[in-house]
mmCIF file as Biopython writes it, N, C-alpha, C and O atoms, coordinates in Angstrom:
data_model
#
loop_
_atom_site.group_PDB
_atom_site.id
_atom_site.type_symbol
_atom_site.label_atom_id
_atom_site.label_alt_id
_atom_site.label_comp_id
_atom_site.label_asym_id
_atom_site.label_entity_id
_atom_site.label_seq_id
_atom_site.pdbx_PDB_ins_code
_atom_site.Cartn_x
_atom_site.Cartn_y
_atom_site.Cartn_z
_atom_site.occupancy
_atom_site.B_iso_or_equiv
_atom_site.auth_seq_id
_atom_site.auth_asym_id
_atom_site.pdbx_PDB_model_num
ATOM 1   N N  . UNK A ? 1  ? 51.544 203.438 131.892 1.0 0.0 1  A 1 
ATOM 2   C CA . UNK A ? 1  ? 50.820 204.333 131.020 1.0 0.0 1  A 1 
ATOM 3   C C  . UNK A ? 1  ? 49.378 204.514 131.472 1.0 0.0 1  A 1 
ATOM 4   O O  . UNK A ? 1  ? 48.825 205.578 131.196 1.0 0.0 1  A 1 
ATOM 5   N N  . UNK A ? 2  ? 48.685 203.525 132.176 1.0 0.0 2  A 1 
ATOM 6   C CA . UNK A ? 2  ? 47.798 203.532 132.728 1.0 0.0 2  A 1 
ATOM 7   C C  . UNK A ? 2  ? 47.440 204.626 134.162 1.0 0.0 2  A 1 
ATOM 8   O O  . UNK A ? 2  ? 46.387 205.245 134.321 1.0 0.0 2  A 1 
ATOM 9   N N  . UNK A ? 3  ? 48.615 204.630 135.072 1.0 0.0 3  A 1 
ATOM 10  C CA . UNK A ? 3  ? 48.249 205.192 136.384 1.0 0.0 3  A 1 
ATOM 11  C C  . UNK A ? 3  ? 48.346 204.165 136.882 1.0 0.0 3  A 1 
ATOM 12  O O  . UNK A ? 3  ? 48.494 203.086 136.308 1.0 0.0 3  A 1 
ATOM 13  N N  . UNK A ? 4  ? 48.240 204.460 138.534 1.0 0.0 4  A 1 
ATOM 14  C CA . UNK A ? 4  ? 48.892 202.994 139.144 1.0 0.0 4  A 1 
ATOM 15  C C  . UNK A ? 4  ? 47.604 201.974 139.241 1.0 0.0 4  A 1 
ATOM 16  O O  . UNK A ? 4  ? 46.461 202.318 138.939 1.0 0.0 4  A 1 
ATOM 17  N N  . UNK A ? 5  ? 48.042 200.397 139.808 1.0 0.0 5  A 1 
ATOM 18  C CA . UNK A ? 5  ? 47.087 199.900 138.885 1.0 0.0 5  A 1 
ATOM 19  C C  . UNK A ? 5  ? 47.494 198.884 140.414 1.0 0.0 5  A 1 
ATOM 20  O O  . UNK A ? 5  ? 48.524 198.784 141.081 1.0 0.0 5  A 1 
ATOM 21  N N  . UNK A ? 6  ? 46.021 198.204 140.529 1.0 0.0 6  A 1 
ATOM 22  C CA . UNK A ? 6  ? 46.313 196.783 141.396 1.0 0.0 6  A 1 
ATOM 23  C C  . UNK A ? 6  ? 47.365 195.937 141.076 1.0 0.0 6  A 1 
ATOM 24  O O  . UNK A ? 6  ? 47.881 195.985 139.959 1.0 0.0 6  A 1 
ATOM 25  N N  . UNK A ? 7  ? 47.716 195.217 141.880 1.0 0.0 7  A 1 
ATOM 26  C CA . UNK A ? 7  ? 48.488 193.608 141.299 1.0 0.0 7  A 1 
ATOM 27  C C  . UNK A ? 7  ? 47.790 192.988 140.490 1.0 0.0 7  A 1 
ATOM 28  O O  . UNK A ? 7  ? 48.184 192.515 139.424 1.0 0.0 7  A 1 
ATOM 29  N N  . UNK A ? 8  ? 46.429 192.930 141.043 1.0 0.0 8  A 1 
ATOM 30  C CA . UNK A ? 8  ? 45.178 191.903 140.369 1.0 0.0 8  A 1 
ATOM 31  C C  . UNK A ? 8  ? 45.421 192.282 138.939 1.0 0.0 8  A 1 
ATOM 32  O O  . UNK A ? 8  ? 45.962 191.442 138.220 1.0 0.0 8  A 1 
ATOM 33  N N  . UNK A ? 9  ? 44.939 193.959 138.222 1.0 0.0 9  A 1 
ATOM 34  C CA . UNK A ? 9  ? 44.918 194.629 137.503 1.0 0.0 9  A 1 
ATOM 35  C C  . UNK A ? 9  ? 46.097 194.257 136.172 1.0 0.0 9  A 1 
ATOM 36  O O  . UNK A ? 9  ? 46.010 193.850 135.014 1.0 0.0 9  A 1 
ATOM 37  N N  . UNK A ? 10 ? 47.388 194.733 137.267 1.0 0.0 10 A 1 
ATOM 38  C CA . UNK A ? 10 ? 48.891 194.206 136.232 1.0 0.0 10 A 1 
ATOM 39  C C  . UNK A ? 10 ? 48.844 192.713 136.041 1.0 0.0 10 A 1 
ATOM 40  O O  . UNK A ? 10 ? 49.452 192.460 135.001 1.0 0.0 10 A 1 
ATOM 41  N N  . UNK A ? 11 ? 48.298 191.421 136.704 1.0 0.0 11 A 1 
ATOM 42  C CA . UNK A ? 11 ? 48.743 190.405 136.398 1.0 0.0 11 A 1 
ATOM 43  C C  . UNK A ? 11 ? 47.557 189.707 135.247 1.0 0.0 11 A 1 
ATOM 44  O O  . UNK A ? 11 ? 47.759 188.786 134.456 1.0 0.0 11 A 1 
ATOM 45  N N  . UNK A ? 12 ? 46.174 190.559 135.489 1.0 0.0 12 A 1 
ATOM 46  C CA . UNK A ? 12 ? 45.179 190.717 134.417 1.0 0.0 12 A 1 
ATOM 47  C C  . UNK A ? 12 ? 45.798 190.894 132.811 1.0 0.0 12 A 1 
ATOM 48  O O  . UNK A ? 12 ? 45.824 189.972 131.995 1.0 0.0 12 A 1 
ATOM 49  N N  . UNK A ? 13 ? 46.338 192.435 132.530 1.0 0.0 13 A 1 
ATOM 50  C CA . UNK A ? 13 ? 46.975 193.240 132.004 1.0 0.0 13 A 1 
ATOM 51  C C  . UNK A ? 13 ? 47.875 192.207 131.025 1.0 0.0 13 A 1 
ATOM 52  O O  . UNK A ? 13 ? 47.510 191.939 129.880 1.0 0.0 13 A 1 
ATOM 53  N N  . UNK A ? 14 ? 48.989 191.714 131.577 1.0 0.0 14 A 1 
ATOM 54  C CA . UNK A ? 14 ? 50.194 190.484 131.279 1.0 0.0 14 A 1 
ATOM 55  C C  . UNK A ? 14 ? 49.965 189.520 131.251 1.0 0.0 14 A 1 
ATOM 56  O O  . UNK A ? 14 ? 50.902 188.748 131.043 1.0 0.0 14 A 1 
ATOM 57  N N  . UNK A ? 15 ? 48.652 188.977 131.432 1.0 0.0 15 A 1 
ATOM 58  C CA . UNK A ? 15 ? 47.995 187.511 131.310 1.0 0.0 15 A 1 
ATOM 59  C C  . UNK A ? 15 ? 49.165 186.509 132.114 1.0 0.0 15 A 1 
ATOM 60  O O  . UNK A ? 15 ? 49.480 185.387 131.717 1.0 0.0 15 A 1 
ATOM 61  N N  . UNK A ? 16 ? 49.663 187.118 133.201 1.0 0.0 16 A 1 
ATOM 62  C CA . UNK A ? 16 ? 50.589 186.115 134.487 1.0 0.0 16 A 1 
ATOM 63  C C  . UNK A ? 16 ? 49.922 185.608 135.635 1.0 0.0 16 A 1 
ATOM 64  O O  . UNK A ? 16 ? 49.282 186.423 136.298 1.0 0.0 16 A 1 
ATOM 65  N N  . UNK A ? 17 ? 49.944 184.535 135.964 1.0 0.0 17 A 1 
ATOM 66  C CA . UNK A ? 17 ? 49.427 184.569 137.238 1.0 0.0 17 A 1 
ATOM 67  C C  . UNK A ? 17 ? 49.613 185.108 138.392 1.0 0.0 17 A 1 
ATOM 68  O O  . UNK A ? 17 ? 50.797 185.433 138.473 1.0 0.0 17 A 1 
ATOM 69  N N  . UNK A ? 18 ? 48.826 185.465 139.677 1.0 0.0 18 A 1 
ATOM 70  C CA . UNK A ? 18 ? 49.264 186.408 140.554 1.0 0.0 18 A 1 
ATOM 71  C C  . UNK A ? 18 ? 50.390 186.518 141.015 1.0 0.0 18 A 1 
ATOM 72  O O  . UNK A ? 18 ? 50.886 187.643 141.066 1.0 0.0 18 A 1 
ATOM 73  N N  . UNK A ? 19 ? 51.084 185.432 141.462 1.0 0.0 19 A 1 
ATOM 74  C CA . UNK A ? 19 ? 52.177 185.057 141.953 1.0 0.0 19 A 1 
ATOM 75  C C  . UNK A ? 19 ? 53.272 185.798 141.291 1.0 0.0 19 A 1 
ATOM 76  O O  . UNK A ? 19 ? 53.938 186.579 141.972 1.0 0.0 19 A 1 
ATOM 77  N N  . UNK A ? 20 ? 53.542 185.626 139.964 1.0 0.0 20 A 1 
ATOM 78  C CA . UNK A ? 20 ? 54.354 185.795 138.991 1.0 0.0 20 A 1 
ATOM 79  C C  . UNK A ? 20 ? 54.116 187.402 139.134 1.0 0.0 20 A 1 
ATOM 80  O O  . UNK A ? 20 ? 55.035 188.126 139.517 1.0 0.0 20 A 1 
ATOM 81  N N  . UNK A ? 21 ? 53.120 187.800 138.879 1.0 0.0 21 A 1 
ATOM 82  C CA . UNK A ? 21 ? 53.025 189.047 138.897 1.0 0.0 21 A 1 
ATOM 83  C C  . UNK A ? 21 ? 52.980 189.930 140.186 1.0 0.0 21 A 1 
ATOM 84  O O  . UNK A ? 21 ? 52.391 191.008 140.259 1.0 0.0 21 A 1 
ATOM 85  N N  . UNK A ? 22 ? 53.633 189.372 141.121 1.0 0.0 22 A 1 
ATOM 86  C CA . UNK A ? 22 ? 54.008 189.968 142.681 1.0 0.0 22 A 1 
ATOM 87  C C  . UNK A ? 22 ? 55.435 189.807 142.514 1.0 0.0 22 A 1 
ATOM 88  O O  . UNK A ? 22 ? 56.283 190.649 142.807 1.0 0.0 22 A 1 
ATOM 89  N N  . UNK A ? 23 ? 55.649 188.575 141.982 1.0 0.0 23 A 1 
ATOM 90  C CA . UNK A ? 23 ? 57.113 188.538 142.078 1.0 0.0 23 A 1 
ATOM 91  C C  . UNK A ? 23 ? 58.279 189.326 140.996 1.0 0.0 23 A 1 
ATOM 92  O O  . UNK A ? 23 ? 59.506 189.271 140.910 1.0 0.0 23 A 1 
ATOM 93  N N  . UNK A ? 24 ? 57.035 190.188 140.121 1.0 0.0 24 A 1 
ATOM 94  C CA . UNK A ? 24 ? 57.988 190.947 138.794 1.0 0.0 24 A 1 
ATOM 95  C C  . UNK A ? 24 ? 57.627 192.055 139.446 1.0 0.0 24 A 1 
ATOM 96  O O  . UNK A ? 24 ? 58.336 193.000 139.099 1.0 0.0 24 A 1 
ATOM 97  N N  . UNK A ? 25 ? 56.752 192.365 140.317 1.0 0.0 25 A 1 
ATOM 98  C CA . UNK A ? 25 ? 56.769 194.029 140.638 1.0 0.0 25 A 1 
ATOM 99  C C  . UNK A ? 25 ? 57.398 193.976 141.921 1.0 0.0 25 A 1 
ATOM 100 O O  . UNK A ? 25 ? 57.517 195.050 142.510 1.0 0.0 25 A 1 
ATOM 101 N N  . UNK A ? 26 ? 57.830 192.922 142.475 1.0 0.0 26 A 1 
ATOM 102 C CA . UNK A ? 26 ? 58.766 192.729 143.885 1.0 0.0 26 A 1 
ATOM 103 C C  . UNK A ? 26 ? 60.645 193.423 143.404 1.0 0.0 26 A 1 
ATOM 104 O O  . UNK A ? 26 ? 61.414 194.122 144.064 1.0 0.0 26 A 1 
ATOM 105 N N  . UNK A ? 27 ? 60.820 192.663 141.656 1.0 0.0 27 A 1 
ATOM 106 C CA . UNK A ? 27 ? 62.247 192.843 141.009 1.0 0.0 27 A 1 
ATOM 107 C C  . UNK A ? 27 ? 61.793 194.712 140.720 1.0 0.0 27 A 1 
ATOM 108 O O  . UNK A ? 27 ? 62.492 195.654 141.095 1.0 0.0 27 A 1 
ATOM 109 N N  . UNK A ? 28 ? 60.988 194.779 140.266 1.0 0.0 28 A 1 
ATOM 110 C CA . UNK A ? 28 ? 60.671 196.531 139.838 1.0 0.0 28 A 1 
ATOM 111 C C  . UNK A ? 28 ? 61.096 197.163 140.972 1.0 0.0 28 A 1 
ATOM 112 O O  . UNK A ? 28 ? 62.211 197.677 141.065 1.0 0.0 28 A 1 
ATOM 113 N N  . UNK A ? 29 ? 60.238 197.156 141.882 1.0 0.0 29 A 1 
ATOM 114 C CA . UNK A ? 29 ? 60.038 197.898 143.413 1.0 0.0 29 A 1 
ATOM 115 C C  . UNK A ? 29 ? 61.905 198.175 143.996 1.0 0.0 29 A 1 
ATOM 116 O O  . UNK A ? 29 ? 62.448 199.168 144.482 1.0 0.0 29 A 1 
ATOM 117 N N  . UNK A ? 30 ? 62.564 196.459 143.573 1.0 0.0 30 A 1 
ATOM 118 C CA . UNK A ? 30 ? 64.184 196.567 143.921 1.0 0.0 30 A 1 
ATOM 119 C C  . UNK A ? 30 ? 64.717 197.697 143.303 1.0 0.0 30 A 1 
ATOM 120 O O  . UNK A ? 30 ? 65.241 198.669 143.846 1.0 0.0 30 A 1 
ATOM 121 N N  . UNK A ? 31 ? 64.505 197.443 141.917 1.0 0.0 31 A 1 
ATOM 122 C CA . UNK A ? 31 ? 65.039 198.150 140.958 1.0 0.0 31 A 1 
ATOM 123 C C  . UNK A ? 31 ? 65.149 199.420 140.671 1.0 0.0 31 A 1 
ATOM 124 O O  . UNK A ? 31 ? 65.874 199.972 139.844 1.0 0.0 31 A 1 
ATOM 125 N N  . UNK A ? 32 ? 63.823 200.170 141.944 1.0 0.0 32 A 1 
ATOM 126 C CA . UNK A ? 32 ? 63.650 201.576 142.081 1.0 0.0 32 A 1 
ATOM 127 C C  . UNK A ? 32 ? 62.387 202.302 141.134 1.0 0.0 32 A 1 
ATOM 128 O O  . UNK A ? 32 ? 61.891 203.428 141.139 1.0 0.0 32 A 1 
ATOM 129 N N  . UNK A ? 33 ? 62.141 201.064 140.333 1.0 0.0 33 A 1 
ATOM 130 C CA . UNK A ? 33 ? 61.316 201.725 139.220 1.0 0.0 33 A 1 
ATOM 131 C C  . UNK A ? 33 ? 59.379 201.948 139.675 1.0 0.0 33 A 1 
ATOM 132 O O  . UNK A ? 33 ? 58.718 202.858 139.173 1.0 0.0 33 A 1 
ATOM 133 N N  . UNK A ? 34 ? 58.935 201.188 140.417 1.0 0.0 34 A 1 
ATOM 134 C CA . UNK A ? 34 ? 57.686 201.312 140.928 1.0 0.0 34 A 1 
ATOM 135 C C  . UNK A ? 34 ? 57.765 201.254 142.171 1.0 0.0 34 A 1 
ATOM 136 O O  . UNK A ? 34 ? 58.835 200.994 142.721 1.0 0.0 34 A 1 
ATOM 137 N N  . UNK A ? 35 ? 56.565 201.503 142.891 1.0 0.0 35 A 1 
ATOM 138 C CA . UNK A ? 35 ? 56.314 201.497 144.686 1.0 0.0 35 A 1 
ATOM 139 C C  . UNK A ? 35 ? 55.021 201.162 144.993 1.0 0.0 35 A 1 
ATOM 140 O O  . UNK A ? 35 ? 54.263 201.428 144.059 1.0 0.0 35 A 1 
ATOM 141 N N  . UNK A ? 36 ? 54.480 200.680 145.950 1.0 0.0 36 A 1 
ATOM 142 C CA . UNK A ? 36 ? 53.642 200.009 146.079 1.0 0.0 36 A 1 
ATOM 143 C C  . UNK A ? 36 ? 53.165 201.089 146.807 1.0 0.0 36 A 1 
ATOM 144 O O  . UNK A ? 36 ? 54.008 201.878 147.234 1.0 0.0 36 A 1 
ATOM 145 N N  . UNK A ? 37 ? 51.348 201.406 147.167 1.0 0.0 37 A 1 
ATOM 146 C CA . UNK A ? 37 ? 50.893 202.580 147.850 1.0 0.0 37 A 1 
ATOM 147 C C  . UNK A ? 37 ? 49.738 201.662 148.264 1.0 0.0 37 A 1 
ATOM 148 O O  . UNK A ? 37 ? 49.046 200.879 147.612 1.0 0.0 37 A 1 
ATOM 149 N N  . UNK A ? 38 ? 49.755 202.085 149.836 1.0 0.0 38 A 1 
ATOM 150 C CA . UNK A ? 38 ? 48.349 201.527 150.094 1.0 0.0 38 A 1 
ATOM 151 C C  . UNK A ? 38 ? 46.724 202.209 150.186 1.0 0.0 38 A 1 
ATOM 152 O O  . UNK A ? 38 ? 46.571 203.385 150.517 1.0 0.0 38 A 1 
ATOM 153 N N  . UNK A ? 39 ? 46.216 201.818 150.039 1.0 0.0 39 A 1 
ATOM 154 C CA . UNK A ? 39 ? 45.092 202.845 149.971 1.0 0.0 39 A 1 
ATOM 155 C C  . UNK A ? 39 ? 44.711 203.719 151.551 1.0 0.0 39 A 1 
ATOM 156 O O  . UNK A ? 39 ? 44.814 203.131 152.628 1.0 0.0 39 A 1 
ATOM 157 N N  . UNK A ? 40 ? 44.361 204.884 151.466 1.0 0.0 40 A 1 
ATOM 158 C CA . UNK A ? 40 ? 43.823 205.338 152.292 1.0 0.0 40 A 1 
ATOM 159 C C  . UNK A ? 40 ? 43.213 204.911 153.786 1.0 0.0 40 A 1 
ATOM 160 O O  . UNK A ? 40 ? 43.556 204.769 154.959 1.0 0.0 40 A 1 
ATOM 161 N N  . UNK A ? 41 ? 41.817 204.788 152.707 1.0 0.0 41 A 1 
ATOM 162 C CA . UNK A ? 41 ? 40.835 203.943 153.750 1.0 0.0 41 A 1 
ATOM 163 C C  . UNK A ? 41 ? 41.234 202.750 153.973 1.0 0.0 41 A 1 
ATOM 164 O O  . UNK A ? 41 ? 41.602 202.623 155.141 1.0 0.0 41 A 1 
ATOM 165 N N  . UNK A ? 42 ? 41.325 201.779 153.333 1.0 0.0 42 A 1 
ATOM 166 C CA . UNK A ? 42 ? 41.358 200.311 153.248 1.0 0.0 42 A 1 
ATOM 167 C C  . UNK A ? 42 ? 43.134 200.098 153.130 1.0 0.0 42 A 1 
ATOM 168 O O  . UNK A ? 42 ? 43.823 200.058 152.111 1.0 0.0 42 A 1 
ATOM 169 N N  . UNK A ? 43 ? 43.455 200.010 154.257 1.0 0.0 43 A 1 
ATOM 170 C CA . UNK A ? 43 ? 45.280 199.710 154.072 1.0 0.0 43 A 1 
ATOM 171 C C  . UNK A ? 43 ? 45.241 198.195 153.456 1.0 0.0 43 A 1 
ATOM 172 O O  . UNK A ? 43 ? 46.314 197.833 152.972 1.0 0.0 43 A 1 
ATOM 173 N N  . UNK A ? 44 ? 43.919 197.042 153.388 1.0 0.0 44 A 1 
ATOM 174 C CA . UNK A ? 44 ? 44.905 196.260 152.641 1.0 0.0 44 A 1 
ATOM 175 C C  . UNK A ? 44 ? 44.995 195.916 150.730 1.0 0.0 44 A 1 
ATOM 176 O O  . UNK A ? 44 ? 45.595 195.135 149.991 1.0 0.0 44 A 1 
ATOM 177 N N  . UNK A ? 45 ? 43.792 197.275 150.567 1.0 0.0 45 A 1 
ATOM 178 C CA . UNK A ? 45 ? 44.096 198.203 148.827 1.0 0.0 45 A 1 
ATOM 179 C C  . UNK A ? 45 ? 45.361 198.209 148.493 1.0 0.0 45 A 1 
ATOM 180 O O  . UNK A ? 45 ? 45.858 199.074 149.215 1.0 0.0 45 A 1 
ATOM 181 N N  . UNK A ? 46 ? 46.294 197.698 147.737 1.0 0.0 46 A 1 
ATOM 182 C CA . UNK A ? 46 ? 47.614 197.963 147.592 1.0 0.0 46 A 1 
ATOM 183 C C  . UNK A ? 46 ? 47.476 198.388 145.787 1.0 0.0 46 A 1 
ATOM 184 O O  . UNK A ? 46 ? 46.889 197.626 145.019 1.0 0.0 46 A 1 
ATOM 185 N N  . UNK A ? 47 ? 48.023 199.516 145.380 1.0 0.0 47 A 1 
ATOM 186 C CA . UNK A ? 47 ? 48.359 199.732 144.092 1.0 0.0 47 A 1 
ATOM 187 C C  . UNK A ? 47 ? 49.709 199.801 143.458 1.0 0.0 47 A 1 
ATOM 188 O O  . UNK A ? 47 ? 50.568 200.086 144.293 1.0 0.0 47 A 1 
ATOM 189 N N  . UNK A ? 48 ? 50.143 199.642 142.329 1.0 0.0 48 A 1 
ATOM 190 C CA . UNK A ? 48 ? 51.762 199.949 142.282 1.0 0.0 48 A 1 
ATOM 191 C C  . UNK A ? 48 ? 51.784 200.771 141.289 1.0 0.0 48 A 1 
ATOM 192 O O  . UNK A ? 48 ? 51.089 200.521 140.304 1.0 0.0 48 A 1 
ATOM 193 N N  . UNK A ? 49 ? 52.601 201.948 141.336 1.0 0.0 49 A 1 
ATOM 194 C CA . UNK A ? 49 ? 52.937 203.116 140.470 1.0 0.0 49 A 1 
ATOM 195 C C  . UNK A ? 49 ? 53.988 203.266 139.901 1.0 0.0 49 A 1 
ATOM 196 O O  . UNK A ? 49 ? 54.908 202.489 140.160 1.0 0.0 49 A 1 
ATOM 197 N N  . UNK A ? 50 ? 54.140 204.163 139.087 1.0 0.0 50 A 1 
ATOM 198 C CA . UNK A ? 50 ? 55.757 204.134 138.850 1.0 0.0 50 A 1 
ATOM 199 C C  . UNK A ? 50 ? 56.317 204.770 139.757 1.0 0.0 50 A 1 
ATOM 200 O O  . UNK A ? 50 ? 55.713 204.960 140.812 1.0 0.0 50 A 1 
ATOM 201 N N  . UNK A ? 51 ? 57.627 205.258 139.561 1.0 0.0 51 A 1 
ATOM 202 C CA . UNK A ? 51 ? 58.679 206.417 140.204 1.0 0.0 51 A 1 
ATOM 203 C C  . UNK A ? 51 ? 58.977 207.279 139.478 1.0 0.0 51 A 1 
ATOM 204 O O  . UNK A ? 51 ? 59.293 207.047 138.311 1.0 0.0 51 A 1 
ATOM 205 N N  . UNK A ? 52 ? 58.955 208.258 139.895 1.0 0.0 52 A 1 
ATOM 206 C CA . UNK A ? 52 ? 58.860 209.508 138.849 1.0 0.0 52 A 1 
ATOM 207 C C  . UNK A ? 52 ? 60.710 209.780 138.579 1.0 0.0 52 A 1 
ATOM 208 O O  . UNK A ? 52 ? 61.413 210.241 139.478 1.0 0.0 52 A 1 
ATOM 209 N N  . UNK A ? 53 ? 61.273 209.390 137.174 1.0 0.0 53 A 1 
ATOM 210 C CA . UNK A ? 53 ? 62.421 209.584 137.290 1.0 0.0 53 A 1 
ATOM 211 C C  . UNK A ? 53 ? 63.034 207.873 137.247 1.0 0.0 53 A 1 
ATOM 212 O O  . UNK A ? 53 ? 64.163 207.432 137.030 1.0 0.0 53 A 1 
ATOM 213 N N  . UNK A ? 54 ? 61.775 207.219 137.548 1.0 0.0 54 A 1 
ATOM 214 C CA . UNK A ? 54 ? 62.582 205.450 137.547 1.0 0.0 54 A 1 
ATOM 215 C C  . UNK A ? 54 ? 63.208 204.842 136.378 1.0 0.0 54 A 1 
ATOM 216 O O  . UNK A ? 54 ? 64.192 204.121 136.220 1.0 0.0 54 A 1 
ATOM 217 N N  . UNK A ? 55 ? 62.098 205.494 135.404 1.0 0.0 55 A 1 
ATOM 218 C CA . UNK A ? 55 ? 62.840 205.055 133.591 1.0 0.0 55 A 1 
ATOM 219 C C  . UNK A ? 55 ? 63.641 205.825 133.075 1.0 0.0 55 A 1 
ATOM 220 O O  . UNK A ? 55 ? 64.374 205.399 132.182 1.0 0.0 55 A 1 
ATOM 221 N N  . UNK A ? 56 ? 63.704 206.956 133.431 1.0 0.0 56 A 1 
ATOM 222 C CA . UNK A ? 56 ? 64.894 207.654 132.987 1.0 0.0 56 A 1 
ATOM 223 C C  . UNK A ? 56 ? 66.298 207.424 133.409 1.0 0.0 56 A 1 
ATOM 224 O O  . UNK A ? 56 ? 66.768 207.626 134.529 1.0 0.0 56 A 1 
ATOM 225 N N  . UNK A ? 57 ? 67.126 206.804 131.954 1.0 0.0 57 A 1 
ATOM 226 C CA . UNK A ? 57 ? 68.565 206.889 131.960 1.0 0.0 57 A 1 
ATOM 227 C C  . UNK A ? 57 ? 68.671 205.614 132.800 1.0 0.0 57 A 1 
ATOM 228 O O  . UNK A ? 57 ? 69.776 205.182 133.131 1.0 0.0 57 A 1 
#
């Protein structure tokens, strides 16, 4: 609901530690539902977004 958001950001967000929160957007990412994007300039910026179409059905 946010827009895509760091790891740092989501594991902030869910009060998880980082780990935990790499390893629930690692099951998402399987699952088809988010993707990880790297930034532009700085490839090691990583954000995760949804998939357009991932929650539906």
């Amino acid at each position: 609901m946010r827009g895509p958001l760091p790891v740092g950001g989501i594991s902030e967000e869910l009060g998880l530690p980082s780990a935990s929160a790499t390893r629930l957007i690692d099951r998402l990412e399987k699952a088809g539902y988010v993707r990880r994007v790297r930034g532009e300039r700085d490839r090691r910026m990583v954000t995760v977004e949804l998939v357009e179409g991932g929650m539906a059905g």
